[in-house]
ROTORKOL-975843 format. One record per residue (C-alpha): residue in three letters; x, y, z. Coordinates in Angstrom, 1 decimal. Each point is the difference from the previous one (the first is absolute). Last residue first. Example, Ala and Ser with C-alpha at 12.3 -4.5 7.8 and 13.67 -1.06 7.14 Angstrom:
# ROTORKOL-975843
{residu SER u 13.7 v -1.1 w 7.1}
{residu ALA u -1.4 v -3.4 w 0.7}
***
This chain:
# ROTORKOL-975843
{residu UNK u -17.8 v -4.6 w 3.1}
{residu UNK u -3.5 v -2.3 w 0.8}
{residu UNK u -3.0 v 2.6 w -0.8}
{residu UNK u -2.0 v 0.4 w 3.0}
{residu UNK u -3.5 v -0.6 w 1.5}
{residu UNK u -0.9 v 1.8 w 2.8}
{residu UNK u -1.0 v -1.3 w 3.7}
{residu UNK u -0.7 v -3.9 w -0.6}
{residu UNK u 3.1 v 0.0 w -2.9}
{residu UNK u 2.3 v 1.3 w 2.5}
{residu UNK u -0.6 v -2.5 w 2.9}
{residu UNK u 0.2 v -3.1 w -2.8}
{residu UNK u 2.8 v 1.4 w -0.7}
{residu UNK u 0.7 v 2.0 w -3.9}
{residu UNK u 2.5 v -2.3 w -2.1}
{residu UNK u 3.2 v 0.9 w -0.9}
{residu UNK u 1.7 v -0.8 w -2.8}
{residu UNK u 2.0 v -3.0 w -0.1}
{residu UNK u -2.2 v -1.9 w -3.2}
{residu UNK u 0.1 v 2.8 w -2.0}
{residu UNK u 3.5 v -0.8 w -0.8}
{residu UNK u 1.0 v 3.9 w -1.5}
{residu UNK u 2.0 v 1.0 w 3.6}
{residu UNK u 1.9 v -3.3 w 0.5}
{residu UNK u 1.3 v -0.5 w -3.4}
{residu UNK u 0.9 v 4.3 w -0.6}
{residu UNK u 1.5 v -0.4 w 3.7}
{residu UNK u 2.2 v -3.1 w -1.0}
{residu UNK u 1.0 v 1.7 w -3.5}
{residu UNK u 1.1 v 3.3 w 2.3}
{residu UNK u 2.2 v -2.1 w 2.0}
{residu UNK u 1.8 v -1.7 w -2.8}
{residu UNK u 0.3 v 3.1 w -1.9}
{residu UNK u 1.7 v 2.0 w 2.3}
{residu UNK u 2.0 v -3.1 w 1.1}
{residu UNK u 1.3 v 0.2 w -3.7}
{residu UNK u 1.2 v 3.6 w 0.2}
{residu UNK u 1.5 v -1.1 w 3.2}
{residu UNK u 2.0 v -2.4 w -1.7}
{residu UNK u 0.9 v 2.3 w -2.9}
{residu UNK u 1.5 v 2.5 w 2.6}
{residu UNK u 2.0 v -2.5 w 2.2}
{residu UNK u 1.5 v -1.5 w -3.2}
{residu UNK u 0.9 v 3.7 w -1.2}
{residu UNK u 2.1 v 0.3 w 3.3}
{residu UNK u 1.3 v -3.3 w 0.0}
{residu UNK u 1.8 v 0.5 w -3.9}
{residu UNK u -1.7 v -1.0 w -2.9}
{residu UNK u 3.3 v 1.2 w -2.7}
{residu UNK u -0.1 v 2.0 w -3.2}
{residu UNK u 2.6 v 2.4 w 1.4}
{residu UNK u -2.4 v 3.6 w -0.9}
{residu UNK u -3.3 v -1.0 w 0.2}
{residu UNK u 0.6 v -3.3 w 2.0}
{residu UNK u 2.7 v 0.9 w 3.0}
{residu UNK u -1.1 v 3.8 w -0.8}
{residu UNK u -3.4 v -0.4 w 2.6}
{residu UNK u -0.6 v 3.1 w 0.4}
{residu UNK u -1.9 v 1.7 w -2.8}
{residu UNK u -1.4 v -3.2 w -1.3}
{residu UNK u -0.7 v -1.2 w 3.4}
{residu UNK u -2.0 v 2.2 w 1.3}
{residu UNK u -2.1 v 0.7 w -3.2}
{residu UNK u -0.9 v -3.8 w -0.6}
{residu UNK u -0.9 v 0.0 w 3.8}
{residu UNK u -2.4 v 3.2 w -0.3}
{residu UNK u -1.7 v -1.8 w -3.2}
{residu UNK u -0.5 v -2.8 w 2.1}
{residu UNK u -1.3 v 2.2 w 3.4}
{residu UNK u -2.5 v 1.4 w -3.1}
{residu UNK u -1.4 v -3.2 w -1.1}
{residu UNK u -0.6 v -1.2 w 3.3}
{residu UNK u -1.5 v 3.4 w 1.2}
{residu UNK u -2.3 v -0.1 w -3.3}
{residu UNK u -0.8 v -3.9 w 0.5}
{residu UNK u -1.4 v 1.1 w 3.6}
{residu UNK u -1.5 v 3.1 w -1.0}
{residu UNK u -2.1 v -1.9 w -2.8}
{residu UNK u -0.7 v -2.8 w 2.6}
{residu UNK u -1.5 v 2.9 w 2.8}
{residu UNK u -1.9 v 1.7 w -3.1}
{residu UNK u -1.9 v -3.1 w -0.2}
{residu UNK u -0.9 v -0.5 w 3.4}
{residu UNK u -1.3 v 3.7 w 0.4}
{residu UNK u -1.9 v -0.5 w -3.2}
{residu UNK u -1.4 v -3.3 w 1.5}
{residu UNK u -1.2 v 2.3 w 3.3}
{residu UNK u -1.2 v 2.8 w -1.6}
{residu UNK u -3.6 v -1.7 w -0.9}
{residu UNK u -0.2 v -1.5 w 3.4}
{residu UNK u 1.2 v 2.9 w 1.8}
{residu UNK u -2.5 v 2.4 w -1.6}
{residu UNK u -3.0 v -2.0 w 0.9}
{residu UNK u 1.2 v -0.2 w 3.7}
{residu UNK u 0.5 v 3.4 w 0.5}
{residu UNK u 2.9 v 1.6 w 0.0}
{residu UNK u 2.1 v 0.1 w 3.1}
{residu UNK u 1.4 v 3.3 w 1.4}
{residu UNK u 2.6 v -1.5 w 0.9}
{residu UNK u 0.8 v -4.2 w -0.7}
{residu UNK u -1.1 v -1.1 w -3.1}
{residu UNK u -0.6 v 3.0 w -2.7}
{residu UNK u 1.9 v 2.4 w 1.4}
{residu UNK u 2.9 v -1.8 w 1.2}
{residu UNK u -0.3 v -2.1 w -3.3}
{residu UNK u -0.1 v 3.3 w -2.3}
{residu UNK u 3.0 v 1.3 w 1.9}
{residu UNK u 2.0 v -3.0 w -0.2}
{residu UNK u -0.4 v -0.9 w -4.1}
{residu UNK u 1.0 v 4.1 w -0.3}
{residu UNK u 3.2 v -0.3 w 1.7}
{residu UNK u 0.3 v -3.2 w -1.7}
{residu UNK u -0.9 v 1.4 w -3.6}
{residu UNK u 2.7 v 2.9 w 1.0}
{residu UNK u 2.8 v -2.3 w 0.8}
{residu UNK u -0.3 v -1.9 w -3.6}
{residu UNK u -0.5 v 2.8 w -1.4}
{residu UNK u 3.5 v 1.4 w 1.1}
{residu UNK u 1.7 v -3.8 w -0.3}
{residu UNK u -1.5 v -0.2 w -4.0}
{residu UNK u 2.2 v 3.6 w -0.7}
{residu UNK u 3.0 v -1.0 w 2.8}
{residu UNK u 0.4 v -3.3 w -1.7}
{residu UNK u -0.7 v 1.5 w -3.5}
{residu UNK u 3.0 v 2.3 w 1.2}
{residu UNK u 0.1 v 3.7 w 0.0}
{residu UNK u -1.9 v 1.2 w 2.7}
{residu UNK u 2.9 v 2.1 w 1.9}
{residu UNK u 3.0 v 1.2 w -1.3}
{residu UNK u 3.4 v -1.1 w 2.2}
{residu UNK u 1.1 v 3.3 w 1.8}
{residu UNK u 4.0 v 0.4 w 0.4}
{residu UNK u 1.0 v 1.4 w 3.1}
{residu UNK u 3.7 v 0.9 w -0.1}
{residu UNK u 2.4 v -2.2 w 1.1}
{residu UNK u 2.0 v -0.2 w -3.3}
{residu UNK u -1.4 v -3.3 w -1.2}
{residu UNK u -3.6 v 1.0 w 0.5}
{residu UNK u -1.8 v 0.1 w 3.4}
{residu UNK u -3.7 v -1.3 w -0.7}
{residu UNK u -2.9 v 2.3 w 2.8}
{residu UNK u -2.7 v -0.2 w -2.3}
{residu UNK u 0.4 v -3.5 w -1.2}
{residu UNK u 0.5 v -1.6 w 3.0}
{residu UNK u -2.6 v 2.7 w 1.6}
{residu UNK u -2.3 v -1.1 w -2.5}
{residu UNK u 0.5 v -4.1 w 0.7}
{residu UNK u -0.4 v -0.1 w 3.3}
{residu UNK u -2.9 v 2.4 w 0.2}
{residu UNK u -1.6 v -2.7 w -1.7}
{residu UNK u 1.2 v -2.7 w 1.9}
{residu UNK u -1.6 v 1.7 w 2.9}
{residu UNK u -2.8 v 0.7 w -1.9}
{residu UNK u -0.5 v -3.7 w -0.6}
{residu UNK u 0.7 v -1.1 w 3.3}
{residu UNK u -2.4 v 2.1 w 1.7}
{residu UNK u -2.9 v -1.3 w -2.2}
{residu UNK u 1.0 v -3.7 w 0.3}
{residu UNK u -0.8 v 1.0 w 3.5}
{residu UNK u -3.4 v 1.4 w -0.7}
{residu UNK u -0.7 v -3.3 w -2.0}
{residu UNK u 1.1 v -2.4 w 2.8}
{residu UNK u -2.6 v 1.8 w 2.0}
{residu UNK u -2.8 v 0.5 w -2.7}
{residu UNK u 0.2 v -4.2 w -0.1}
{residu UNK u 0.2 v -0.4 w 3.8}
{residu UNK u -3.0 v 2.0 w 0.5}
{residu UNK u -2.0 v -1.8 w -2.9}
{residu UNK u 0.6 v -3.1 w 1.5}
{residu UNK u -0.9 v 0.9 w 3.7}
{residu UNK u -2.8 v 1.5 w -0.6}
{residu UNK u -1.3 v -2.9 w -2.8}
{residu UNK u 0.4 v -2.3 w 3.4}
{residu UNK u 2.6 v -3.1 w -0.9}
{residu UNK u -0.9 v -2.7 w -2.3}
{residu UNK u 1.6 v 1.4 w -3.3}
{residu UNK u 3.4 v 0.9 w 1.8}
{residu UNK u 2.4 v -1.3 w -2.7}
{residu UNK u -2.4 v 0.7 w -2.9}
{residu UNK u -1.6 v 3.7 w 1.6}
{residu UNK u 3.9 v 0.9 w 0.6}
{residu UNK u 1.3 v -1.0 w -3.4}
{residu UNK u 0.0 v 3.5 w -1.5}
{residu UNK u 2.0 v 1.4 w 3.2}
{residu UNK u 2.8 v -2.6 w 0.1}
{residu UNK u 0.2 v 0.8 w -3.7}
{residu UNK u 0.2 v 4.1 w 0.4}
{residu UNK u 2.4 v -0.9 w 2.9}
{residu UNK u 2.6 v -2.2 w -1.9}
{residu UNK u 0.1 v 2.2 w -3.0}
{residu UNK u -1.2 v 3.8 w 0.4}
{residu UNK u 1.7 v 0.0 w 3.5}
{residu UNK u 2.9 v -2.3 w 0.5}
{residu UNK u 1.3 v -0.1 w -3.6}
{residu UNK u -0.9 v 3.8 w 0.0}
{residu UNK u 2.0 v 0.6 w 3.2}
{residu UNK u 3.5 v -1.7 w -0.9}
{residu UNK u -0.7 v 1.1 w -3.8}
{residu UNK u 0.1 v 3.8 w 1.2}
{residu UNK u 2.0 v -0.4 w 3.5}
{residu UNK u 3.4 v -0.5 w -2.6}
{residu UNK u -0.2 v 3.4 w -1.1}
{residu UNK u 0.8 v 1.7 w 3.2}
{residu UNK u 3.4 v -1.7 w -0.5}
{residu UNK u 0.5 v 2.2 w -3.2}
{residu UNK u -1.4 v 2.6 w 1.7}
{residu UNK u 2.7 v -0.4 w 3.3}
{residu UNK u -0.5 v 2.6 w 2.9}
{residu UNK u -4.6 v -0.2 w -0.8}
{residu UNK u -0.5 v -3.4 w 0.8}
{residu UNK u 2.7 v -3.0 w 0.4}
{residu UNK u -0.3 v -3.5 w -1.3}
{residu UNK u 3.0 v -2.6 w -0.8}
{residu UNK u 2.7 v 0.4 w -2.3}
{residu UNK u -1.2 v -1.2 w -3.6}
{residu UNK u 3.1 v -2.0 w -1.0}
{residu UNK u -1.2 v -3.1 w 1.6}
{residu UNK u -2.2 v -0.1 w 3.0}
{residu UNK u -2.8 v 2.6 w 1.2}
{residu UNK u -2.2 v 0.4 w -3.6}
{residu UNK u 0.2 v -3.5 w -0.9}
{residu UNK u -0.3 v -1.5 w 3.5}
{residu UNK u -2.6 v 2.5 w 1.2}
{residu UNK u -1.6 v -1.3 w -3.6}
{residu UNK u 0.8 v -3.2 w 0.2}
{residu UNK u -1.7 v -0.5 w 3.6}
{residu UNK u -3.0 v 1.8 w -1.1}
{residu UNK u -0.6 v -2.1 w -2.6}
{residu UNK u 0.9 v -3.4 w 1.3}
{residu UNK u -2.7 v 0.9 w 2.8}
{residu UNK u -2.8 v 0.4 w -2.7}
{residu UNK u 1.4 v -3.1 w -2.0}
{residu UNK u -0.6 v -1.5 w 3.4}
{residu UNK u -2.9 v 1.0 w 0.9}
{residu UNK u -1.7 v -0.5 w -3.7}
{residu UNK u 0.9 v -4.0 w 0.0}
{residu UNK u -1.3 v -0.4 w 3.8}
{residu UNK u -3.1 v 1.4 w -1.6}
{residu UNK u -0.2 v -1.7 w -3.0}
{residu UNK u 0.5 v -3.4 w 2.2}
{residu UNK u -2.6 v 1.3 w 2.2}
{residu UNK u -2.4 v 0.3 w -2.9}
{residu UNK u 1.0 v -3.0 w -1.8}
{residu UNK u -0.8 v -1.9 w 3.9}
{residu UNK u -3.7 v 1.7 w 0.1}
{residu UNK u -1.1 v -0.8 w -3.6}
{residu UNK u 1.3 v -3.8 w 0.1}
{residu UNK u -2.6 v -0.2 w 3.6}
{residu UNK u -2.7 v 2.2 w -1.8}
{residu UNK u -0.4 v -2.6 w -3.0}
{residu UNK u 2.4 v 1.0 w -3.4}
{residu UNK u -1.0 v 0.0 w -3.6}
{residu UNK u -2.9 v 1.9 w 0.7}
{residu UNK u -0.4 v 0.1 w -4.0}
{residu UNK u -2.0 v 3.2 w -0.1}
{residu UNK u 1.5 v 0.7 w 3.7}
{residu UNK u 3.8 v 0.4 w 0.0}
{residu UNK u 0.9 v 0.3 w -3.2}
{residu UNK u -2.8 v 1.6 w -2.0}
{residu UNK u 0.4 v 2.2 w 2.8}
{residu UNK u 3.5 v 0.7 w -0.4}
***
């Protein structure tokens, strides 16, 4: 991207400004088309709608509602922050980032819970209750790491960044492992919700494993897998341009200079 974008500084600030916008209208609506296809996904069809704890089967369906909305659209909403609000106070920016963050954090072990009781709680054929085993997937295997690197990717930047605070020294040499890390969790989530939508539909969808026919429901599934990607392609452009980082303020730089995030 930086060979891109500033070795051949192929583009003046004016062409920079309107591919960024247009990126970023691009990655809100994919995001938006995501979280519409899932509620539509999971609520429509033969699914049944959402319920909690009287229905596991039902319960089931908060576990890619919620991870599409937390770990997807929020974790990328959150890693653009310092791009989409690079001229705004440093406060304010990294507030706003840790906010959607913490929220994304809620969702996810929301969905999590979803998914265990789901399984935990399955009523077999005779009415009886049934448990599904746990942790046996490569979606659930990659999706368990997946959750713990982001648990742990939020408690070293609270530390680090916001409370206590390191100092200064230490934030500049964290701060391009903290950025890196973000993209690897990123492409794992991606990766994983895939692998989640592959197993979805494969054990329910019988109009193509068992009839050999692309039914609505399995249309509804493959387009969100594709908004999935769409949305986290747009972040993964926006975030790696070096040219939309932030930039410390003039006000900033005059009291302590600071690594742009």
């Amino acid at each position: 991207m930086s060979m891109i974008f500033e070795a051949h500084n192929i583009l003046n600030e004016h062409q920079s400004n309107r591919l960024f916008n247009g990126v970023l209208a691009a990655s809100q609506l994919f995001g938006i088309l995501t979280v519409l296809s899932v509620a539509i996904w999971m609520g429509g069809y033969n699914e049944g709608g959402f319920a909690w704890s009287e229905d596991p089967e039902k319960q089931f369906h908060y576990h890619p509602t919620f991870m599409s909305m937390g770990l997807i659209f929020l974790f990328g909403e959150a890693a653009i922050v310092y791009r989409v609000f690079r001229h705004e106070r440093k406060r304010f920016t990294k507030l706003l980032h840790m906010a959607i963050h913490s929220t994304a954090l809620i969702f996810m072990f929301i969905a999590l819970k979803a998914v265990l009781d789901s399984h935990d709680y399955h009523v077999g054929p005779n009415g009886k209750i049934a448990p599904i085993p746990n942790f046996f997937s490569i979606h659930s295997w990659i999706g368990i790491l997946t959750i713990i690197a982001y648990i742990l990717q939020y408690i070293f930047g609270f530390v680090t960044y916001l409370f206590p605070g390191l100092n200064m020294d230490l934030r500049k040499f964290s701060l391009p492992f903290h950025q890196l890390f973000g993209v690897i969790i990123l492409i794992a989530v991606t990766l994983t919700a895939l692998m989640g939508i592959t197993e979805r539909s494969a054990w329910k969808h019988t109009c193509w494993t068992k009839h050999g026919e692309l039914c609505s429901q399995q249309l509804i599934a493959n387009f969100l897998g594709i908004c999935i990607i769409g949305y986290t392609s747009c972040i993964l452009f926006i975030v790696l341009n070096p040219r939309w980082r932030r930039k410390p303020l003039p006000e900033e730089e005059s009291l302590q200079p600071l690594s742009a995030d």
